[in-house]
N, C-alpha and C positions, 0 to 999 in steps of 0.2 A: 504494500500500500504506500500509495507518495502523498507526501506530507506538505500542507503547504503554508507557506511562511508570507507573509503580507509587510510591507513596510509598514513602520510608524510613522507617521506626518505630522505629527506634533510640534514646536519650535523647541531648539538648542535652545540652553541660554548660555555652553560654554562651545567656545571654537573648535572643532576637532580638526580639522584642516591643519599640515604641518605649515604654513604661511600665516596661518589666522588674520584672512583677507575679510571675513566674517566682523569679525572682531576689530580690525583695522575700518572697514566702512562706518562701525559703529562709533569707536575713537573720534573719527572725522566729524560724522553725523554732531554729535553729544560737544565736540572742540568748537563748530559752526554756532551750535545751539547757544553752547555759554559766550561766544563775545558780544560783546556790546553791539548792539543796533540790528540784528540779526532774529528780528521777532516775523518769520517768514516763515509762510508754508513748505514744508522739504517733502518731495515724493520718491518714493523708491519704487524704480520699476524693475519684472525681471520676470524668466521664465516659471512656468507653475516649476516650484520644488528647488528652487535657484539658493534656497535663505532667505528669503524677505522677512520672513515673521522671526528666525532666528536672529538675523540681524537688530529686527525693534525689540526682540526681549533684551537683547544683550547691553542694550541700550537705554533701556528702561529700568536694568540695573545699574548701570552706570550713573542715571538721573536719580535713582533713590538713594545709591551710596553718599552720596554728599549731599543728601537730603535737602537738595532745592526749591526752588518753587515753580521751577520747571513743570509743566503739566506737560506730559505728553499723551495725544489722540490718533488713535490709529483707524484710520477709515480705506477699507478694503471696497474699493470699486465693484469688484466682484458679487460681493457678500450683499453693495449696498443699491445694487441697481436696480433703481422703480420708475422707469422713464428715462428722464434725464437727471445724467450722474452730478453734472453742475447744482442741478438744483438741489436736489437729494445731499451735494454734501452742503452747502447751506444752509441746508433746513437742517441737518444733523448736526455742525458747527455750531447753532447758533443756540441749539437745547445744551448742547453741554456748556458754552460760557452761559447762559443764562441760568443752569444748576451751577454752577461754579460762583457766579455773582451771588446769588442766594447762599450758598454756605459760607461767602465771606461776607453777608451781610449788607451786601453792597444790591441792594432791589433796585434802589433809585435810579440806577445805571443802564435798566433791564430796557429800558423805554427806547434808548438808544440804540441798541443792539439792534431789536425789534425793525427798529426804522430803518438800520442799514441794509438788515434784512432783505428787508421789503422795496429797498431799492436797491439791491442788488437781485433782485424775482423780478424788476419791472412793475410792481408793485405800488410802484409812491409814484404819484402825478403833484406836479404843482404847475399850474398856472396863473398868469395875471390877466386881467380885465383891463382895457382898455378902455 
């Protein structure tokens, strides 16, 4: 009888690669993240099974070790597609900073978001009268 053995797909969170090219893009990634003025969207593209999610664990530990205030969000195209992916992560983006404003207390702020939102959906019209 043959036996059959399935990979795991789950994410590393330690490099096994003898280069740790893995680990190295994360270094990068997490170096980018912390300098100054560098509050940018970063997307990692790559084939299915490439390391992308081992990459953001590995990364994610990197961000908790020196217990930052770094948030990181991991939005998977894939996993999040309902139409259009623009929008979709907009609308996804803008529930996690608005849960995020809320546990820092910060509501007042929500209105804002809300609005860029919504002008970023096409959303928000302003006109004047003549």
């Amino acid at each position: 009888m043959n036996n059959l053995n399935f990979q795991n797909e789950s994410p590393a969170d330690v490099d096994a690669f003898k280069g740790e090219s893995h680990n190295r893009v994360a270094q990068a990634m997490h170096d980018y993240i912390k300098s100054k003025g560098n509050h940018r969207v970063i997307g990692l593209d790559g084939e299915f099974g490439s390391g992308k999610s081992s990459i953001l664990q590995m990364l994610e530990k990197k961000i908790a070790k020196e217990g930052e205030k770094t948030k990181l969000w991991v939005f998977d195209c894939e996993q999040n597609y309902q139409g259009s992916i623009k929008s979709n992560f907009i609308e996804v983006l803008t529930e996690k900073v608005t849960t995020l404003l809320k546990e820092l207390s910060r509501d007042k702020e929500i209105p804002d978001v809300e609005k860029n939102r919504d002008i970023a959906l096409g959303r928000h019209y302003s006109y004047t009268k003549d």
